[in-house]
C-alpha angles and dihedrals in degrees: 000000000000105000121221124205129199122249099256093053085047088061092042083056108048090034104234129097129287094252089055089056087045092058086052097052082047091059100045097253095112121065099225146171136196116235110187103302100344141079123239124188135194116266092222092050096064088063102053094058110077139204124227113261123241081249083046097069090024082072097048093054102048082044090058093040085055084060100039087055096042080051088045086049097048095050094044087054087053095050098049074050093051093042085053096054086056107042079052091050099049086052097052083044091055092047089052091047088060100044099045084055095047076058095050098045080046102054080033091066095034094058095047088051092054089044092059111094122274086250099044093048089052087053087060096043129233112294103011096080090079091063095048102046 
C-alpha cells in the first residue's frame, strides 16, 4: 500500500523547507493529494526525485568558470586589438602632423616671398627667394 507523508515530514525528508515542498507540489514533481486543508505526498515520490551532489554542482560551476575565462580571453584578445589600432592610428596621426607643418613652413615662406616687393624679389633672383627667406 502506497504511504503518504505530511508536508512538514516531506521537508524533513528532503531536507529542505515546507515552502519549498510546496513549490514542488505546485510543478507537478511531487504525487500528491489533497486531504481537507493540507497537502500529502507519496512517499515514493519523494525519492525519486533527486537533489543535486555536492560533485553535482562542483561540475556546474567549473562548467560555467571555463566560460567566464574563454569570455575573459576573447575580450582580452579584442582589447590588445583594439590597443594596436590605436597605437597605428597615433602614429599615422603623427605622419600627417608633420607633414601638414612641412606644408605650412612651406606656404609660410612662399607668401612672405610674394609680399616682398617686386624689386626686392628680382634682387634675389626667381626662384632663390625662396632659400634665403
Amino acid at each position: 500500500m502506497d504511504e503518504w507523508t505530511t508536508v512538514k515530514e516531506a521537508a524533513k525528508i528532503r531536507n529542505c523547507s515546507d515552502r519549498t515542498v510546496l513549490r514542488w507540489i505546485e510543478q507537478g514533481k511531487l504525487e500528491s493529494k489533497r486531504d481537507g486543508h493540507r497537502w500529502l505526498i507519496l512517499k515514493s515520490s519523494l525519492k525519486t526525485e533527486e537533489s543535486p551532489t555536492e560533485t553535482d554542482i562542483m561540475s556546474v560551476l567549473k562548467a560555467q568558470l571555463e566560460d567566464i575565462k574563454a569570455e575573459v580571453e576573447e575580450k582580452n584578445k579584442l582589447i590588445k586589438d583594439l590597443r594596436q589600432q590605436v597605437e597605428d592610428m597615433s602614429e599615422r596621426h603623427d605622419t600627417i602632423v608633420m607633414q601638414l607643418t612641412r606644408q605650412l613652413g612651406d606656404a609660410q615662406k612662399a607668401l612672405e616671398y610674394h609680399k616682398m616687393p617686386w624689386w626686392r624679389r628680382l634682387r634675389l633672383g626667381k626662384g632663390k627667394g625662396e632659400d634665403k627667406i
